[in-house]
ZAMARGU-4260 file (C-alpha; in steps of 0.2 Angstrom, whole numbers, plus 5000, padded with zeros to 4 digits):
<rodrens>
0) 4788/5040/5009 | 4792/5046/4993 | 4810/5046/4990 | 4811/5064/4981 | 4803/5070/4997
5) 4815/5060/5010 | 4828/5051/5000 | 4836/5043/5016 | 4819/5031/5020 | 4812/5028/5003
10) 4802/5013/5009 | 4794/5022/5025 | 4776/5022/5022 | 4775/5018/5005 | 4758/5021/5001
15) 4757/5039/5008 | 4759/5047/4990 | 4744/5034/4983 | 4733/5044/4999 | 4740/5061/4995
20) 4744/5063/4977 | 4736/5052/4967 | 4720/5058/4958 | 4710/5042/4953 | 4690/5048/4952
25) 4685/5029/4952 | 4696/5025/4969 | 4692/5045/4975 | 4710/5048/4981 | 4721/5063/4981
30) 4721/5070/4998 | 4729/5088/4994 | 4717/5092/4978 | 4702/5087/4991 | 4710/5099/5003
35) 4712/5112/4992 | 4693/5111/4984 | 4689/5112/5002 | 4697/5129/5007 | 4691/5135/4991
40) 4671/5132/4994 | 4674/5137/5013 | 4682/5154/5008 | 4667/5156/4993 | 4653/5154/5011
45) 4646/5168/5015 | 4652/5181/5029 | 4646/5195/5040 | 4628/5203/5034 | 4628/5191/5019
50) 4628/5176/5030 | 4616/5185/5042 | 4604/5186/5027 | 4607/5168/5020 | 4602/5163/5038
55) 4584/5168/5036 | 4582/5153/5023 | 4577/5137/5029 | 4583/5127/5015 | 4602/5136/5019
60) 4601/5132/5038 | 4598/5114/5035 | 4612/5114/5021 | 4625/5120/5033 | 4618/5111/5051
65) 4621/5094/5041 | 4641/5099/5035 | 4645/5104/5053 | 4637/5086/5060 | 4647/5079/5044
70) 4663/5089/5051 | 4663/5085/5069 | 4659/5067/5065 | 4677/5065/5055 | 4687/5076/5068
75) 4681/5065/5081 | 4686/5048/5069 | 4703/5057/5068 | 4705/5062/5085 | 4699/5047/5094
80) 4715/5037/5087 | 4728/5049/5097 | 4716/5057/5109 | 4703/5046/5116 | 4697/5057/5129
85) 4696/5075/5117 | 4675/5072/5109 | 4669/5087/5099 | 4652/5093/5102 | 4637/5099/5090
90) 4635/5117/5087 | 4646/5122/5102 | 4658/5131/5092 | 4669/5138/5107 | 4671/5123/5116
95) 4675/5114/5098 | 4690/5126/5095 | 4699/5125/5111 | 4698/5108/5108 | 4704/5108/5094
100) 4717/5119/5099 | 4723/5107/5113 | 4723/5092/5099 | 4734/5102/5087 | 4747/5106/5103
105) 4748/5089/5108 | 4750/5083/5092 | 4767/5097/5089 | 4772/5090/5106 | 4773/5073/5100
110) 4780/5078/5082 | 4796/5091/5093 | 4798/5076/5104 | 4801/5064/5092 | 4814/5076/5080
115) 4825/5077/5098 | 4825/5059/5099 | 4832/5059/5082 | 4843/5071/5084 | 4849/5062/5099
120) 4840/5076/5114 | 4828/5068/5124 | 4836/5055/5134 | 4833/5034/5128 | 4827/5029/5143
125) 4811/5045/5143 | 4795/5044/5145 | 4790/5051/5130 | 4803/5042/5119 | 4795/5033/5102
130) 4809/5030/5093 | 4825/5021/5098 | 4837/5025/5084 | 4851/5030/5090 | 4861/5046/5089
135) 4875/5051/5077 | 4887/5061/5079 | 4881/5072/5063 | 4865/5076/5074 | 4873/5084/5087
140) 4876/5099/5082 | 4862/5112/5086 | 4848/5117/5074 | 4850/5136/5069 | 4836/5147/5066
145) 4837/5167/5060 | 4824/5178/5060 | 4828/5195/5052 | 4816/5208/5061 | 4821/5226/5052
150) 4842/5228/5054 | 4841/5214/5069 | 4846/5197/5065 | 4839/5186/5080 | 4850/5167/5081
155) 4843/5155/5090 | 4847/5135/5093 | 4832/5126/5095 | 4841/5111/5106 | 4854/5120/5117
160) 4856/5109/5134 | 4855/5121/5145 | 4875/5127/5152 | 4873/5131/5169 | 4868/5113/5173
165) 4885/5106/5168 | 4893/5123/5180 | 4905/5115/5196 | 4900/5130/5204 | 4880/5131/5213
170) 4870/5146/5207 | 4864/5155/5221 | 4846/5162/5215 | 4840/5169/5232 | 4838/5185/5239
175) 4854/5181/5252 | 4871/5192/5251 | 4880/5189/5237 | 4896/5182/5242 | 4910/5187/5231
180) 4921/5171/5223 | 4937/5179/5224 | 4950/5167/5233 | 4965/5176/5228 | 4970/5192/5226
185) 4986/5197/5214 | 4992/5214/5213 | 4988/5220/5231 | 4992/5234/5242 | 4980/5227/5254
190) 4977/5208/5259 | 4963/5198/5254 | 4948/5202/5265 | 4930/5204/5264 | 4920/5214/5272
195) 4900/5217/5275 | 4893/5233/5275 | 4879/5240/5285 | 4866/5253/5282 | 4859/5265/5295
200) 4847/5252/5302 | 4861/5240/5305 | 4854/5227/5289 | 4868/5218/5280 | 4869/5227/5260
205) 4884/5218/5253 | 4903/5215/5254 | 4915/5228/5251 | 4923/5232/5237 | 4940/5217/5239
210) 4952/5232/5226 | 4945/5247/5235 | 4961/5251/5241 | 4972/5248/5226 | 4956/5258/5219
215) 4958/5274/5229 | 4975/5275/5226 | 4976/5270/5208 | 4985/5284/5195 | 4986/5282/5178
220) 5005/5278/5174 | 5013/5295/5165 | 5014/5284/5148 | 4996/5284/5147 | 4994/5304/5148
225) 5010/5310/5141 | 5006/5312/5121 | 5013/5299/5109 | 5029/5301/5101 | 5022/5294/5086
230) 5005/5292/5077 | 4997/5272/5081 | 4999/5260/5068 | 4982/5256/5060 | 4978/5236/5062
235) 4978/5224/5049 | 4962/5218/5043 | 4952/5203/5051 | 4956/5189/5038 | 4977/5196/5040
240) 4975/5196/5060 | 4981/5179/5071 | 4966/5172/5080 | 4962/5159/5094 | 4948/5151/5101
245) 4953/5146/5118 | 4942/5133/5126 | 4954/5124/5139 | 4965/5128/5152 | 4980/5126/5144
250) 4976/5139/5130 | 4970/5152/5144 | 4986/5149/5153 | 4996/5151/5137 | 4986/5167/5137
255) 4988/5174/5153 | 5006/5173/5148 | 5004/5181/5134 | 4996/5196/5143 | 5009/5199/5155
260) 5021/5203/5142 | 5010/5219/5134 | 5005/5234/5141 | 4989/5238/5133 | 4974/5226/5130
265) 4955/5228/5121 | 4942/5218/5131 | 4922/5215/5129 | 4911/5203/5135 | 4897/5194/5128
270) 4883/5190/5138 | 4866/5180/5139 | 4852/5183/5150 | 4834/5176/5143 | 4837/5157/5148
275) 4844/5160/5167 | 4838/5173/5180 | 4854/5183/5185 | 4865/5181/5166 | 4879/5172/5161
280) 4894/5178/5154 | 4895/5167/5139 | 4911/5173/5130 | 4926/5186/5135 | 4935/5193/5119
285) 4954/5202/5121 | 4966/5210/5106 | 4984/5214/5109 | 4995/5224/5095 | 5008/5210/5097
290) 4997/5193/5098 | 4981/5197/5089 | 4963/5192/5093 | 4957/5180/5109 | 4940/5172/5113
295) 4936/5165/5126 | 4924/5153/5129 | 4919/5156/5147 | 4906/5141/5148 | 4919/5127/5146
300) 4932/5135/5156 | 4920/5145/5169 | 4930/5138/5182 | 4946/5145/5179 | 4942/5162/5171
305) 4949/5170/5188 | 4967/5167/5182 | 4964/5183/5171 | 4965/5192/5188 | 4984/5193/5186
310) 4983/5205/5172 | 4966/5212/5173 | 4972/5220/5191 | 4989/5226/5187 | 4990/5245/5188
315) 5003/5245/5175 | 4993/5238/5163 | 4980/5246/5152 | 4962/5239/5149 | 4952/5246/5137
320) 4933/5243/5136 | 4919/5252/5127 | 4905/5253/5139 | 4910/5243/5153 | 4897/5248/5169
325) 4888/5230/5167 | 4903/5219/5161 | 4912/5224/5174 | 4897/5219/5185 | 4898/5204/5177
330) 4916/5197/5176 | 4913/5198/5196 | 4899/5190/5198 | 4902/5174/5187 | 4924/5171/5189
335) 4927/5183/5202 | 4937/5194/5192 | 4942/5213/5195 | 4947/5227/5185 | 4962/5241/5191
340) 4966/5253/5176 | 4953/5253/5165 | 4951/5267/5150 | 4930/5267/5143 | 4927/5274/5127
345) 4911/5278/5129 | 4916/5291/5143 | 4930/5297/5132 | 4916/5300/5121 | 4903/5309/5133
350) 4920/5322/5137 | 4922/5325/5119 | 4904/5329/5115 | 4903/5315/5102 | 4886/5317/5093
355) 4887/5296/5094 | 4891/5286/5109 | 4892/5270/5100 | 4907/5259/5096 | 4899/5256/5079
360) 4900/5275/5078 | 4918/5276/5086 | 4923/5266/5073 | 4917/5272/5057 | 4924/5288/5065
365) 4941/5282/5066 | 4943/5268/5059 | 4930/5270/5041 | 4925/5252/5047 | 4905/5250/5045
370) 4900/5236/5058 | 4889/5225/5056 | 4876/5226/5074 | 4863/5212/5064 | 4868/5199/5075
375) 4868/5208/5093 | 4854/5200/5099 | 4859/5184/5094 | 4861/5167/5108 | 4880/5165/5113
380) 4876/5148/5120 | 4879/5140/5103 | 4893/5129/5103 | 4900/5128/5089 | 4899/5145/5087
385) 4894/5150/5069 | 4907/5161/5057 | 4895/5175/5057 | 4894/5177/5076 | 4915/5173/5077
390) 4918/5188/5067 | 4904/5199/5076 | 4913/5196/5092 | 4932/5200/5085 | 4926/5217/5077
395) 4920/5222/5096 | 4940/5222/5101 | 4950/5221/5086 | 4951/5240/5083 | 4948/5245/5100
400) 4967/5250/5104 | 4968/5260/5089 | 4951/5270/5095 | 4961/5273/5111 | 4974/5280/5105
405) 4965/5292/5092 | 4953/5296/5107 | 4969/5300/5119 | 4977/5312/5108 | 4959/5321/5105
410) 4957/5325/5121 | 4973/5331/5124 | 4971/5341/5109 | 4956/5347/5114 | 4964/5352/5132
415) 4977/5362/5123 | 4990/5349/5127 | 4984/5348/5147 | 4979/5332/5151 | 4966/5336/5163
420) 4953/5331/5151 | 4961/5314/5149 | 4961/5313/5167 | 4943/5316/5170 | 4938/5300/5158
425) 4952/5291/5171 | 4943/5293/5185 | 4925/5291/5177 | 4932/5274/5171 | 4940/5271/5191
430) 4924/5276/5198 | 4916/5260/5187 | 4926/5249/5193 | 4922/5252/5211 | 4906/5247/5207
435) 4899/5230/5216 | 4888/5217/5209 | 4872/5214/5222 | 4858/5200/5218 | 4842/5208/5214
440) 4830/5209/5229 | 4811/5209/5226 | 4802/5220/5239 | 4782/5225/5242 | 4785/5242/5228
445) 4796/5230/5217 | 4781/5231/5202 | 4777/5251/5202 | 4792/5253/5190 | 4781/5243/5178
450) 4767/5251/5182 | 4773/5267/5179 | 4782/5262/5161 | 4765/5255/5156 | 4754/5272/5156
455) 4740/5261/5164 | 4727/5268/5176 | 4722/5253/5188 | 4711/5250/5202 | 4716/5241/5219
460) 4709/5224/5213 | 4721/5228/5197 | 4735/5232/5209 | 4734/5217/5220 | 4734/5206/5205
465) 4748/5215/5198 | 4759/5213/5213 | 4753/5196/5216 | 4757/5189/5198 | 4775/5201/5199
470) 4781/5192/5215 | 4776/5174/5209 | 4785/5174/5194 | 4800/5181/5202 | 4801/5168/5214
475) 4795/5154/5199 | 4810/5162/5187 | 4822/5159/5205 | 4816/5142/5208 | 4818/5137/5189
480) 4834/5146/5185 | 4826/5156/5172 | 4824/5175/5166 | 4806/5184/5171 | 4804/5190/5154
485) 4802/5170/5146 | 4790/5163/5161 | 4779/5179/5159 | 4782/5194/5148 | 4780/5207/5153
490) 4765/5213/5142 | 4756/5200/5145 | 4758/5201/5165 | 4751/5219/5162 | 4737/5210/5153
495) 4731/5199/5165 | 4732/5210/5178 | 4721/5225/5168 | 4708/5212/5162 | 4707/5201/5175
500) 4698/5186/5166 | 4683/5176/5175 | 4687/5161/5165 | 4701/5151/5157 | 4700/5156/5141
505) 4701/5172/5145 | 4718/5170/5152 | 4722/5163/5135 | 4714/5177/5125 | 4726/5188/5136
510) 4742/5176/5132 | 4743/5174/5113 | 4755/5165/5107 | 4755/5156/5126 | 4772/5154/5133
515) 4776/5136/5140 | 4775/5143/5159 | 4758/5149/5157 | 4750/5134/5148 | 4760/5121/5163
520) 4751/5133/5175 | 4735/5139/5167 | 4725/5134/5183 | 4736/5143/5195 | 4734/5157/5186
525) 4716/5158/5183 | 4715/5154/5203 | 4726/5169/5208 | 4716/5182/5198 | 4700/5176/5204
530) 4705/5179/5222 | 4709/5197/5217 | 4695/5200/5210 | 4685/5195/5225 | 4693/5209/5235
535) 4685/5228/5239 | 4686/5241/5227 | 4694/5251/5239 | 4691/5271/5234 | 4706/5281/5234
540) 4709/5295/5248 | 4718/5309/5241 | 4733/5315/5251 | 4743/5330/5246 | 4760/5327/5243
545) 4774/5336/5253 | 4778/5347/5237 | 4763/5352/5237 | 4760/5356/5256 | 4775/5366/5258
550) 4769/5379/5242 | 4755/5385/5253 | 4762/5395/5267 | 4774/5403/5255 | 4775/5418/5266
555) 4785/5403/5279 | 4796/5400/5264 | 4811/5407/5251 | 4804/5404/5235 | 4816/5395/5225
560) 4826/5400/5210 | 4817/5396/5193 | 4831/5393/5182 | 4826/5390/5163 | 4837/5380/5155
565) 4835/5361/5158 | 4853/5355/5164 | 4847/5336/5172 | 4855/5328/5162 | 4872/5334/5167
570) 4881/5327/5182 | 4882/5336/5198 | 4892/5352/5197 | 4904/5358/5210 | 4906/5371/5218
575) 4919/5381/5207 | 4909/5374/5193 | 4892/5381/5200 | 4900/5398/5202 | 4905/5398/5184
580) 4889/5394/5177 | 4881/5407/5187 | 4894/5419/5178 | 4888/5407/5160 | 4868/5412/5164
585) 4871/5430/5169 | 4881/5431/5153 | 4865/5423/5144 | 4853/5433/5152 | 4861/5449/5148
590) 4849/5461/5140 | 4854/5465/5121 | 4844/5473/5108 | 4840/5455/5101 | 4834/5448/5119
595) 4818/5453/5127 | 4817/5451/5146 | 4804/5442/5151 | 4802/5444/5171 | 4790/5430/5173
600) 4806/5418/5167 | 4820/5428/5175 | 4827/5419/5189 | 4825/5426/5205 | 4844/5425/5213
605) 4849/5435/5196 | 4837/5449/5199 | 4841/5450/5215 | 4824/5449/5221 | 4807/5440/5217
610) 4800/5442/5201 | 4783/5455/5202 | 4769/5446/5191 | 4755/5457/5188 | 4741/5445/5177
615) 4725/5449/5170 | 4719/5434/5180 | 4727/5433/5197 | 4734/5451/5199 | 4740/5444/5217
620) 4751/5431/5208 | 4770/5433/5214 | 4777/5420/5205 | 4772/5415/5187 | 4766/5397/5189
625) 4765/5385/5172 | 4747/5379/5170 | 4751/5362/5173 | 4757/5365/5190 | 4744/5377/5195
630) 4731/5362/5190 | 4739/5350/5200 | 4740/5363/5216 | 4722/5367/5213 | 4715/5349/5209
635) 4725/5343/5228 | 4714/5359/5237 | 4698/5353/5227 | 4701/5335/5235 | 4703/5343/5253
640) 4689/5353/5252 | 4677/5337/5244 | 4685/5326/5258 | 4682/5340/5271 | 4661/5344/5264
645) 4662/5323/5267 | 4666/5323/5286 | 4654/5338/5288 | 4639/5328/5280 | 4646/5313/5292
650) 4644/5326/5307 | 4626/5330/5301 | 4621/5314/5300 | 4626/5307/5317 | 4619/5323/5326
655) 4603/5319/5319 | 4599/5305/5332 | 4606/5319/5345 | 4592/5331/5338 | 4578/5324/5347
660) 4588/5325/5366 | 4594/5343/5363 | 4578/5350/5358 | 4568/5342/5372 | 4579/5353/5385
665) 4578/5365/5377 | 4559/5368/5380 | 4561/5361/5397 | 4574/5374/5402 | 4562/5389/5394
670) 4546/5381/5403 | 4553/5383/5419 | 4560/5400/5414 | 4540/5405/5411 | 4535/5399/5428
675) 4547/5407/5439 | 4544/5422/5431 | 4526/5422/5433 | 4527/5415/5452 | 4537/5430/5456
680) 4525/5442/5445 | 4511/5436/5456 | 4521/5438/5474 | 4523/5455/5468 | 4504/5459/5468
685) 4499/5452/5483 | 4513/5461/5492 | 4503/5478/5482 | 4489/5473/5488 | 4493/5472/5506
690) 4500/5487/5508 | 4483/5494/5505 | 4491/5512/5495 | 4479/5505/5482 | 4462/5511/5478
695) 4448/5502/5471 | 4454/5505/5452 | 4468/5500/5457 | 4463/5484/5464 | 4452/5480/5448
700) 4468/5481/5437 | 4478/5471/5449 | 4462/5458/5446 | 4463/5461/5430 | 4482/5456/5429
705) 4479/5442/5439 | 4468/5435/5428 | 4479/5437/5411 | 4494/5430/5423 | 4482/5416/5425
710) 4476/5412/5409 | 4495/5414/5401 | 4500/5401/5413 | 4486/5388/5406 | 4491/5392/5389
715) 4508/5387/5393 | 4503/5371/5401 | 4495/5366/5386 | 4510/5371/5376 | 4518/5358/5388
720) 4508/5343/5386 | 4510/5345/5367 | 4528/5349/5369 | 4534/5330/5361 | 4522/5332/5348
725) 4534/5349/5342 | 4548/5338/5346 | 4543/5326/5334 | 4538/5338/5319 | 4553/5346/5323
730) 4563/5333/5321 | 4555/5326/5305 | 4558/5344/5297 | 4579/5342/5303 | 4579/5325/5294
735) 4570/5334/5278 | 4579/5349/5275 | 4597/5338/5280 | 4592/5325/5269 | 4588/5339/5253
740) 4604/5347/5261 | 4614/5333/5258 | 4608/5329/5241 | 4612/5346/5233 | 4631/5344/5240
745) 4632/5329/5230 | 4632/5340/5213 | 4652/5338/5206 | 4664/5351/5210 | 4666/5363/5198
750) 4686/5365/5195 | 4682/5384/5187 | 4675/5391/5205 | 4691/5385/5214 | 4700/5401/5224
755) 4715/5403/5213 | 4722/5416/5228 | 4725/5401/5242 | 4742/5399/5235 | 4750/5415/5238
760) 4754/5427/5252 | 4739/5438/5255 | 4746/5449/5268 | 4763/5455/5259 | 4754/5455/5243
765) 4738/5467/5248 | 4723/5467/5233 | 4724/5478/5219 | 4708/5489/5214 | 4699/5486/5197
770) 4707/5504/5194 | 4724/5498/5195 | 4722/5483/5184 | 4713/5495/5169 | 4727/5507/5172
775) 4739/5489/5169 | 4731/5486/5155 | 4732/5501/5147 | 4752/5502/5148
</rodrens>
């Protein structure tokens, strides 16, 4: 190779600039001028309806069919050298280009596999090694990448061996208790001992909490209420503070030394999740006024971390963090490691009201320091670390202490001196520490949080595949120790289950650029979603929710109280404290010549009674209901009454076939009704007859009765004989009219005819004349 391009092997290849660079016409050399003029006359072919138009010239089609036999001829002669088994084919375009595709990702396969080699990665003895120089120590270091993406810095390593492989302690991916890895407890009220705890139905949920005690009975020392007899001393500056790296346990035990000597201390943790299923705690950062700035790294002394206990669970002591619910989580799940006196600056801030909640906020506030959050995202598994990310982490705890102190004497300044302000961010930080770390646990509803983030309306073929491909790659991520979000995203999981693709490339389409996961288990993939979309659409029966329900026999129930102002994202009050913002909203609601009253938004406990609504459109209405609402009620009663028309036309259809039975007795029963009636008709006359009161007249009308007695009951018998012929048209007109019946009941439902008056109370609420509403609408 040339040696201005790679001036450590200037004899490798020698004659690779005669090939590329050289432009001799008579030996036709010059590989990137012949590139070039060929990306030019490609660009200068014609596109869309131009090339449509060209196409309709013979002369043109011929051109072209005889560059692309030209083209596929030389990829083959390239390809057949590395890939024997890849063939191009003629004018099969899509199969050409995932071909193509395939060649150009083996060929990146074997380029990173052979840069590892160099640098010294892949192991001598590999399958795919090609190379067998050997490693130097200059190589070993990882390869840093940054990618600037708006005020985010992302810092990657591209070859990181992978931490938690060289960890004495086993990693416990599955869905059992986690056990916690404390074996020794400092500072106790309470001996060591753990506990499992039990829900209602007697199911093991965890382990209890190993300080709950020493928890429940913990009270700040009066040192750390009582105001400060003088103002805090602002720290020195980074470059003029004392800082070590600790990375053995000598240096941690020379700092838990140091720590039992101070009273107050900053801590943070750093922490990594992407390349492991449940995190790993990758650094733990302290500051003391007296010894200066600490970091830890916790991935070469994981296994002695828990020393920290000593001073991290001595009441006396003061540990201030800035946001601590998960790294609290997290100094117990990894070391075993407990908190008892813990002050959180971000609840000192929520007391305060702060319009920021931020540390970079808290300390441009106090401290007129403007930190730089570029590198948040960045990978803490490098080692060595690089300058920019060692300064990062310092600036997380070196002016911590000094934000504790301003915040301290805030609140009490705020308080007027009292320090039950202060004592409320106490217990907010006590009640974090109580918290226990639990595994995740997968269950059948574990993917309806995704579903409800992604807005996406899907079928039960698009549910199944969804729950499916959500369940496979957590239990794929557990199996290979790494996070969900790297096997699967979680936009492309969506996308394979809203699209489900027929064929393989379709999963592709779906999964650009294609993770390593998917492309080791494309097949596996494509298999799953096919088996999905082989099951039922299965329609969807409406069901009204409880909600819902319960609003429809309002006159069973107490309306309840419509209070305006959104307060949810409040904690919940007490008692005192509800009795005092019902003094706060009565106050608020007070009539003045600047308020209106507006009874339709007035709540109900304040008036003393329900609100009367009298609407131009439901002058019934008791309660003023948002349209939104009033939809949703409305939408669930149209759904009843489709499903309820549905059974009915069920009904119909199945009492067809009983049609033919019931009108057959139907006629028998009258038949026989005729002939008694005209039996005992005739016994009557004779009887007449024989008695002889009669005369001759009347003995011609009782002949004359006889005979229309006679002829009625031959008329009948006929009627009888063709009785099943009535059956049958009978039955042919059921079927008919049910049939058109049936057919105008399928027309849509029109939402505007919907009874709007179902909802309320009919019988408290009686109906109001069109007299009354004009009189309404006059006032």
């Amino acid at each position: 190779m040339n040696s201005v391009l790679n001036p450590e092997a200037p004899e490798f290849y020698p004659h690779l600039t005669s090939v590329t660079q050289v432009r001799d016409p008579a030996r036709h050399k010059g590989g990137y001028s012949k590139v070039k003029k060929t990306i030019i006359s490609s660009n200068n072919m014609p596109l869309g309806v131009a090339y449509d138009v060209f196409k309709t010239f013979n002369d043109f089609n011929i051109v072209t069919y005889q560059l692309s036999e030209n083209v596929i001829e030389q990829t083959n002669q390239i390809l057949i050298n590395e890939l024997p088994a890849v063939k191009l084919k003629y004018y099969d375009n899509e199969y050409n280009t995932e071909k193509i595709t395939d060649a150009n990702d083996s060929f990146l396969d074997k380029v990173n596999i052979n840069i590892d080699t160099m640098n010294g990665v892949q192991n001598s003895n590999d399958m795919f090694h090609l190379n067998s120089t050997k490693a130097t120590p200059w190589n070993d270091a990882p390869i840093i990448t940054k990618i600037q993406m708006g005020s985010t810095v992302f810092i990657a390593a591209k070859n990181i061996p992978r931490p938690q492989l060289n960890f004495k302690d086993t990693i416990d991916n599955s869905e059992n208790l986690w056990v916690p890895k404390i074996s020794d407890k400092p500072n106790n009220i309470k001996p060591l001992a753990l506990n499992i705890l039990y829900n209602e139905d007697g199911e093991a949920v965890g382990y209890e909490h190993p300080y709950r005690v020493e928890l429940d009975l913990y009270h700040p020392p009066s040192y750390m209420i009582e105001p400060d007899p003088e103002p805090p001393t602002f720290p020195y500056a980074l470059d003029e503070t004392k800082f070590t790296f600790v990375a053995t346990e000598a240096a941690l035990d020379a700092l838990v030394e140091h720590l039992t000597g101070v009273l107050e201390l900053a801590v943070d943790v750093e922490h990594h999740s992407y390349r492991t299923y449940q995190g790993i705690t990758c650094l733990i950062q302290i500051s003391t006024n007296e010894g200066g700035d600490f970091i830890i790294d916790t991935l070469a002394i994981r296994e002695h971390i828990h020393k920290l206990n000593l001073v991290f669970t001595d009441p006396k002591k003061l540990k201030v963090f800035h946001g601590a619910e998960n790294d609290v989580l997290w100094l117990q799940r990894d070391f075993g490691v407990y908190i008892v006196g813990l002050f959180d600056t971000h609840q000192a801030a929520k007391a305060l009201n702060m319009p920021g909640l931020s540390l970079k906020h808290l300390l441009f506030k106090y401290c007129n320091f403007n930190t730089d959050k570029t590198y948040q995202l960045a990978d803490w598994r490098i080692r060595p670390l690089p300058a920019v990310l060692v300064e990062y982490a310092r600036t997380d705890t070196h002016y911590l202490l000094y934000v504790w102190r301003m915040m301290k004497h805030e609140l009490l300044d705020v308080a007027a001196g009292q320090p039950h302000l202060l004592l409320s961010v106490f217990e907010e930080s006590r009640q974090i520490c109580a918290a226990t770390y639990n595994k995740e646990v997968i269950h059948e509803t574990s993917h309806i949080p995704l579903y409800i983030r992604s807005k996406k309306s899907f079928n039960t073929q698009q549910m199944a595949a969804l729950k499916m491909l959500y369940k496979w790659r957590d239990s794929q991520a557990r199996e290979q120790d790494e996070s969900t979000t790297y096997l699967i995203p979680n936009h492309m999981l969506l996308a394979l289950a809203e699209q489900l693709p027929r064929e393989v490339q379709g999963v592709n389409a779906c999964c650009e650029p294609m993770p390593p996961f998917i492309k080791q288990n494309l097949l596996t993939l494509h298999r799953m979603i096919l088996s999905c979309r082989q099951l039922p659409i299965e329609p969807q029966l409406y069901q009204m929710p409880t909600s819902i329900r319960s609003m429809l026999d309002v006159s069973h129930q107490t309306l309840p109280a419509y209070d305006v102002h959104d307060l949810s994202q409040f904690p919940e009050l007490g008692e005192q404290q509800h009795v005092k913002l019902q003094h706060a909203m009565l106050y608020l609601n007070k009539p003045s010549n600047l308020h209106v009253e507006v009874p339709a938004f007035v709540p109900g406990h304040l008036l003393g009674e329900r609100p009367a609504i009298v609407s131009d459109l439901n002058v019934n209405a008791k309660l003023f209901i948002p349209p939104y609402d009033r939809y949703r009620k409305y939408r669930c009663l149209v759904q009843m009454e489709e499903i309820k028309e549905f059974k009915e036309k069920e009904a119909k259809v199945a009492a067809i076939s009983k049609g033919n039975e019931l009108i057959k007795k139907e006629v028998l029963v009258k038949l026989q009704q005729a002939q008694s009636q005209i039996k005992q008709e005739e016994i009557d006359i004779k009887q007449d007859s024989l008695v002889g009161v009669s005369h001759e007249n009347d003995e011609s009308d009782a002949d004359k009765k006889i005979a229309q007695r006679k002829r009625k009951i031959s008329a009948e018998k006929v009627e009888e004989k063709e009785a099943p012929k009535v059956v049958e048209e009978i039955k042919k007109d059921v079927i008919i009219k049910t049939t058109k019946k049936d057919e105008t009941d399928l027309k849509p439902y029109e939402y505007k005819n919907a009874n709007y008056k179902k909802f309320y109370d009919d019988v408290n609420n009686p109906k109001q004349n069109k007299t009354n509403v004009k009189k309404y609408k006059k006032k």
